[in-house]
C-alpha positions as CSV (number, residue, x, y, z in Angstrom):
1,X,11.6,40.5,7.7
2,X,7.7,41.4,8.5
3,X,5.0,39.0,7.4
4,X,1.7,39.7,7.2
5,X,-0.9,37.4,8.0
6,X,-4.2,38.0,7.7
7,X,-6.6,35.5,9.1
8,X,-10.7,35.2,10.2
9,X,-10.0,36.9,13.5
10,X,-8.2,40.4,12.0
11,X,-4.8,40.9,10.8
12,X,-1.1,40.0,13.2
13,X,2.9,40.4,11.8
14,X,5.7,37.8,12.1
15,X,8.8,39.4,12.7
16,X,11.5,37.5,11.9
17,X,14.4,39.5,12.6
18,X,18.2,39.3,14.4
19,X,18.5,40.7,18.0
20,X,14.7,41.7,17.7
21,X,14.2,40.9,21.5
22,X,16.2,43.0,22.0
23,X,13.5,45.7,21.1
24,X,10.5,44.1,22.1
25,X,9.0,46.6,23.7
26,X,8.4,48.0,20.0
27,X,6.3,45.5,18.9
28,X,4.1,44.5,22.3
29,X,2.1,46.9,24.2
30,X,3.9,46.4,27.9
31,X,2.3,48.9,29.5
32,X,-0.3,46.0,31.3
33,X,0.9,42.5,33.1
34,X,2.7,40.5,31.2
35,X,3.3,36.4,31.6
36,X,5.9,35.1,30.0
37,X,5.9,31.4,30.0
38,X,9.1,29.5,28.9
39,X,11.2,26.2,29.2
40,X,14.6,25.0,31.5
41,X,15.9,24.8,27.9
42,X,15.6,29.1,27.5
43,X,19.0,30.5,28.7
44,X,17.7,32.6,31.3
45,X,19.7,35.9,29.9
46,X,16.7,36.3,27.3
47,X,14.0,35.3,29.9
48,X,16.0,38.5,31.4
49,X,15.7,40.4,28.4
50,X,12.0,40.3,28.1
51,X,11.4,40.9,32.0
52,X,13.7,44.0,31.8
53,X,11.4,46.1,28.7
54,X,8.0,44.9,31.4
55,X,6.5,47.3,33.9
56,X,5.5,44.3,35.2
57,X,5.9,40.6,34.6
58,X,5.2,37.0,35.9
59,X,7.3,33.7,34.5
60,X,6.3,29.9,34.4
61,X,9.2,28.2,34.0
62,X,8.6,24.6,33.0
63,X,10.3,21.6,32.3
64,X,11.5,20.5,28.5
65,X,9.8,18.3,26.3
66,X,6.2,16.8,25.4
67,X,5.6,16.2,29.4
68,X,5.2,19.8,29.9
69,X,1.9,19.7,27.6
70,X,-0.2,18.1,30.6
71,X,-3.5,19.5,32.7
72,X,-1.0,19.6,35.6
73,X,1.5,22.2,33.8
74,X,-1.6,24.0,32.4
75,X,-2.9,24.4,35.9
76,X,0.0,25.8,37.4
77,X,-0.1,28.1,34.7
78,X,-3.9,29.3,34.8
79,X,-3.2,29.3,38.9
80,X,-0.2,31.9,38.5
81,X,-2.2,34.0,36.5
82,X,-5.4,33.8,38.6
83,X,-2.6,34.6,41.7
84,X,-1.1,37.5,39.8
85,X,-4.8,38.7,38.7
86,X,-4.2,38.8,35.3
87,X,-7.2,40.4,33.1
88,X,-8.1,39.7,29.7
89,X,-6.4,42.8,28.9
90,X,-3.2,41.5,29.9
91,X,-0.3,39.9,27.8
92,X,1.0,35.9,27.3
93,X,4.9,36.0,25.8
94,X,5.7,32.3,24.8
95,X,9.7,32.7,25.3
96,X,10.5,29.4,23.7
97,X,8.9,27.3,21.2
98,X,7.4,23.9,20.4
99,X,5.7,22.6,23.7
100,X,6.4,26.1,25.0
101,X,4.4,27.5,22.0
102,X,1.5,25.4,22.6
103,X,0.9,25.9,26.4
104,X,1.3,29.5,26.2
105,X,-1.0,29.3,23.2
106,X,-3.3,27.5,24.9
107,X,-3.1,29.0,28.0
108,X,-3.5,32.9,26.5
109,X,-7.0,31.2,24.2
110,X,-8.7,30.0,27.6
111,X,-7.9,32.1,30.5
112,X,-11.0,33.9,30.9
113,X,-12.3,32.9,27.1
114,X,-8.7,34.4,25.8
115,X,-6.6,37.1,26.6
């Protein structure tokens, strides 16, 4: 299933669909740096996944749960990226969701005014 969502800022599609990462290369652009921030929680075979469709790719891996949401975690993050020098033409994967959603939201919207 595709959903389109069409919002202030242009127009993005959920995809909701079995084994799609799997094939993500068809639906992101990984032909730039890509950072793909996830949880402990993640089994690391689809942290694998992801990495193996990259040209290139960077992980945070970061502890489970509401503690992860903290100026320390964000840090590390922003750090990594400013290590790695990421552009604002570059990519943020959130592999995970909840707390992992939110940082790698958060993170993507303020690295360099959003990427």
């Amino acid at each position: 299933m595709i959903i389109d969502v069409n919002s202030s800022q242009g127009t993005y599609q959920i995809i909701l669909k079995r084994g799609s990462l799997n094939d993500i290369k068809k639906y992101c652009d990984f032909n730039r740096k890509v950072m793909i921030i996830t949880d402990e929680g993640v089994p690391k075979k689809y942290l694998e996944t992801v990495k193996s469709q990259c040209k290139l790719s960077n992980e945070v891996i970061v502890k489970q749960g509401e503690s992860s949401k903290s100026i320390k975690t964000y840090e590390y993050c922003l750090k990594e990226m400013l290590n790695n020098n990421f552009n604002r033409n570059d990519l943020v994967i959130a592999l995970g969701g909840g707390v992992v959603g939110d940082l790698a939201g958060f993170v993507a919207s303020t690295y360099m005014r959003g990427i």
